[in-house]
N, C-alpha and C positions, 0 to 999 in steps of 0.2 A: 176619696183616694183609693188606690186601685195598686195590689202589686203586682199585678200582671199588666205586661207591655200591649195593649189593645191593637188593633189595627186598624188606621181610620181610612184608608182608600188600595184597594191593590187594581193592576192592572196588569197585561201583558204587552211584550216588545220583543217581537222575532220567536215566539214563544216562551219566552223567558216572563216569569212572573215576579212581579214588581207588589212590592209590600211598603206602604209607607205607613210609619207606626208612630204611637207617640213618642219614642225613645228620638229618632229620623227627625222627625217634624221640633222636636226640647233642643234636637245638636244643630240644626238648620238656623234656628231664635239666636243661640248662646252664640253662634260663630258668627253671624250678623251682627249683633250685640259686639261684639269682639273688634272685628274690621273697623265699625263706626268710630267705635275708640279710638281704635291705631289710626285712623286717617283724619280724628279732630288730633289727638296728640303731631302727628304728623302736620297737621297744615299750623298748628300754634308754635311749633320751632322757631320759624323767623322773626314770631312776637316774644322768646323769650328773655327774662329780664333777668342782669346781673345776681341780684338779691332771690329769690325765688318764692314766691305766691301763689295760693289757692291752687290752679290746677296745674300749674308749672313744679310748686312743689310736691304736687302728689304722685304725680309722675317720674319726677327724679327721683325720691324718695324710693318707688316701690324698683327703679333699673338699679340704683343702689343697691336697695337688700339682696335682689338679684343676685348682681356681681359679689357681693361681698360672700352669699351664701357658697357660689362656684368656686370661687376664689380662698375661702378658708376650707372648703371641705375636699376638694380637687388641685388646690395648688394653682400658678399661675400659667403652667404650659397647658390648660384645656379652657383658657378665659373663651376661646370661639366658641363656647358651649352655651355660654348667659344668655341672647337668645331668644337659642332655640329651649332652654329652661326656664326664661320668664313667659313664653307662650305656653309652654307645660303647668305651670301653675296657674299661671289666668285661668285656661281652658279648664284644667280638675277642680279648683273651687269653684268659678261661678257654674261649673255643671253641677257640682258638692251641695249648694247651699240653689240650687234654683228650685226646688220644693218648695222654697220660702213665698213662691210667685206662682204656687199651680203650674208649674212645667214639671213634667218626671224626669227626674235627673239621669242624664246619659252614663253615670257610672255606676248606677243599678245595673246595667246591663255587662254580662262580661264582653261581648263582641268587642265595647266601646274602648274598656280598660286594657283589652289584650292588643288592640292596635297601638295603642300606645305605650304598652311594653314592648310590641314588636320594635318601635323606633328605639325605645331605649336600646333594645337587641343588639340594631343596626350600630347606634353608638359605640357600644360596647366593642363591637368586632372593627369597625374603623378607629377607633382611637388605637387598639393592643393593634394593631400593624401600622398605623399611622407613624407609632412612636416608641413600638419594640422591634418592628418589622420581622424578620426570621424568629426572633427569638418568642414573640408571642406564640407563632404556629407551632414554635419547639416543645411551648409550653403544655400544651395537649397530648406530648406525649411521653411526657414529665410523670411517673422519675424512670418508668418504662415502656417501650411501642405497647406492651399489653394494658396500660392504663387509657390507650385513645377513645373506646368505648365508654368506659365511665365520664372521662376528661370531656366529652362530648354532652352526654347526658346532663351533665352538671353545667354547663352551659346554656342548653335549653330550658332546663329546667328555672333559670331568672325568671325572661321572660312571665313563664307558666304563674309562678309564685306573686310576680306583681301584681298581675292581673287578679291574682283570686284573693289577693289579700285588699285590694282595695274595694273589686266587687264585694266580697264577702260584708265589709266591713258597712259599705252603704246600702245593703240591700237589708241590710238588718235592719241598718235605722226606718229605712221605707217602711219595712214588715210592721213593726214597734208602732210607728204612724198610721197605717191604715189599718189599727186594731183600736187607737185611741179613735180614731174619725169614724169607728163604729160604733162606738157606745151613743147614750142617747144625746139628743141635742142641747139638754141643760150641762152636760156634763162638759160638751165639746167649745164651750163659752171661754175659760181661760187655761183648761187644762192642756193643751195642743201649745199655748206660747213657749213656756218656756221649755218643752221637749223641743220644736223647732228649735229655738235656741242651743241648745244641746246637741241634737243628734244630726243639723242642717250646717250651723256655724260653726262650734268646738270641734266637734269630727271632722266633718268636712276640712278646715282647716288643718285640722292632727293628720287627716288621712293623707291630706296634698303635699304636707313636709314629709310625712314616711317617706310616700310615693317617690318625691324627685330625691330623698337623701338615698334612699339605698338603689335608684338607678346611676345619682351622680358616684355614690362608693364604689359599683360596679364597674362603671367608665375607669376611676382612676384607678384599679385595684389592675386592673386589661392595659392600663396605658406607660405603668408606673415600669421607668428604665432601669435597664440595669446598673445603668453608672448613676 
């Protein structure tokens, strides 16, 4: 185990130089891995049964907690949100916990974390004009025009924070891992189980409910009306 992001093939296109790295090649598995899902769940619909069983209830189960999670922490005017926040969680665990399988997880890297704060961003500023319209844009320059600079700043600054609090948080466990995967080989026998457990599954998991509560708290905080 390795916590540096290797590079397994580069090449160039119009001069433009192309790096395919292990981080590239972990998010390529995990999002195939992903699709296959959604389009067996997807083609089992028309087989599914009144009562619900094995992979019909596994599936309803996890759209459940979904909605429920949107739906208590957001209220019910951003339900269109469940989603595109059950793909946010799928995609940050099984990135979270694919250590578990020799792939290096795509949220070691920050590139990977901040494009998915950038979406939260985008959320963020569609819903506060979606559903304050004038009055969100008013808000930034709340409770003075001289407060637009800071008002601004502290905006951006989400984004920024997501991302390095989730990197931060998996790069460590990485780090923590390929210190145990260096010691010697008697050692690396069952000492490595239950840290994977630890640091791939419980974090991984802690880090994914952080991750989508304080972008969904941010959505609702930008959306929440006046009336």
């Amino acid at each position: 185990m390795d916590i540096f992001n290797k590079i397994l093939y580069e090449f160039e296109i119009f001069g433009i130089e192309i790096q395919i790295t292990q981080t590239l090649v972990s998010t390529w598995v995990l999002m195939g891995l992903l699709i296959v899902f959604a389009l067996i769940a997807k083609s089992a619909v028309s087989k599914f049964q009144t009562i619900p069983t094995g992979f019909q209830n596994a599936v309803e189960s996890l759209i459940e907690l979904v909605e429920n999670f949107v739906r208590n922490t957001a209220g019910e005017n951003l339900m269109e949100l469940a989603p595109w926040f059950l793909m946010l969680v799928l995609f940050i665990f099984t990135s979270n916990i694919s250590g578990i399988v020799g792939l290096r997880p795509p949220t070691t890297e920050w590139s990977t974390n901040f494009a998915l704060a950038l979406c939260s961003f985008y959320f963020i500023q569609k819903m506060g004009i979606k559903h304050r319209k004038k009055d969100y844009l008013k808000s930034l320059v709340q409770p003075i025009f001289l407060f637009l600079p800071i008002n601004i700043i502290g905006e951006l600054s989400k984004p920024i924070s997501l991302s390095f609090r989730l990197f931060g948080n998996m790069l460590s466990g990485l780090i923590l891992m390929a210190m145990v995967y260096s010691m010697p080989v008697y050692l690396r026998i069952l000492i490595p189980i239950p840290l994977h457990m630890y640091f791939d599954l419980a974090i991984g998991a802690l880090q994914t409910y952080i991750f989508c509560l304080l972008s969904l708290s941010f959505i609702r905080n930008a959306a929440i009306s006046a009336s």
